[in-house]
N, C-alpha and C positions, 0 to 999 in steps of 0.2 A: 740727205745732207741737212744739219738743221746748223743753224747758227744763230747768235744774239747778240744785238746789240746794245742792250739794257745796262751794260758793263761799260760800256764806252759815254755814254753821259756819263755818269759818274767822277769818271778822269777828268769834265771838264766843270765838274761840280755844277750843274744842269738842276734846277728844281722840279722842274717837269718833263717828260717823255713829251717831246715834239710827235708832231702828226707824222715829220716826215719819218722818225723813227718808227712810230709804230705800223706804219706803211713798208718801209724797209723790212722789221721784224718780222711781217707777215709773209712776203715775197719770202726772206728766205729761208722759214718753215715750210714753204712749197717744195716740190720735185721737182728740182728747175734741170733736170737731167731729160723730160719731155718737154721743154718750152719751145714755141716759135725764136725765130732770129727774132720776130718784133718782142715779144715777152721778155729778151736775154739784154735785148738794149733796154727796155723802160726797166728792170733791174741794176743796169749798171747806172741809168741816170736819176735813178733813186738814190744808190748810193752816193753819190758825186755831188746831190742834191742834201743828202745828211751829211757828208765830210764837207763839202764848204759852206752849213750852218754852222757847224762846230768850230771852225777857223773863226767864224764872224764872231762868234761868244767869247773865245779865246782873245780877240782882239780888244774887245769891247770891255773884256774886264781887264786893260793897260788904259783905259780913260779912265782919269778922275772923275768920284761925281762929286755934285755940289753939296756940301751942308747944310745949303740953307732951305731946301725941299723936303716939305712935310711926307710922312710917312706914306699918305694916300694919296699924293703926288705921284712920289716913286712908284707904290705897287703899280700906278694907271702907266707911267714911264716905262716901265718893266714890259708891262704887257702887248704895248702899242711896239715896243720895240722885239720883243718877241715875235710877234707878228711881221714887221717886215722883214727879221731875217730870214723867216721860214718863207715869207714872199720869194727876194731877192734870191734866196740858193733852190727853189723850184723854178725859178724862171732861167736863171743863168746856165741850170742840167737841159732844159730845155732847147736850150742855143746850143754852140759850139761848147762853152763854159770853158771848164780847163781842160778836158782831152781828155779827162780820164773815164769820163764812162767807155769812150771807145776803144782802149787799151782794152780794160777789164772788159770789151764786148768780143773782143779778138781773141783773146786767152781763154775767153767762157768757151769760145767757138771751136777754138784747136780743143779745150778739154772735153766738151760732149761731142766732139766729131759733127761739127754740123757745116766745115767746108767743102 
């Protein structure tokens, strides 16, 4: 089962492929049809961990920014903010977050038969 998500930055007009993407992309070029129950959850909170980066960038571009910030202001703005969001939604997959990597850990479960 190969799948990509190289497609999906783009819908959110993303300048660069975050780590957590290309950590997601990597999992799910794997055969995740032989993984551990641990290997099927840190897959589902990878994901969870890329879809509420993507919410945060999505949000972020409904704030105004200011005018009066020079060009190399911004890029450093940019990056520093980049960076926390990629913090903030690998920490949050790491908690409870939103529930969803464990849905998708339960549906992984019924579909490879590993209850």
């Amino acid at each position: 089962m190969s799948l990509s998500v190289q497609g999906l930055g783009n819908l959110y007009d993303t300048n660069t492929t975050s780590n957590s993407a290309n950590k997601l992309e990597d999992t799910l070029n794997s055969d995740l049809s032989k993984a551990t129950e641990k290997e099927l959850m840190e897959v589902c909170k990878d994901f969870e961990a890329y879809f509420t980066e993507q919410m945060f960038k999505a949000m972020q571009k409904m704030v105004p920014e200011s005018e009066s910030v020079s060009s190399s202001t911004r890029q450093l703005q940019d990056y520093y903010k980049e960076q926390m969001v990629q913090s903030f939604s690998e920490q949050s997959a790491q908690g409870e977050g939103l529930g969803l990597a464990q849905m998708l850990y339960e549906q992984m479960k019924r579909n490879y038969g590993l209850e």
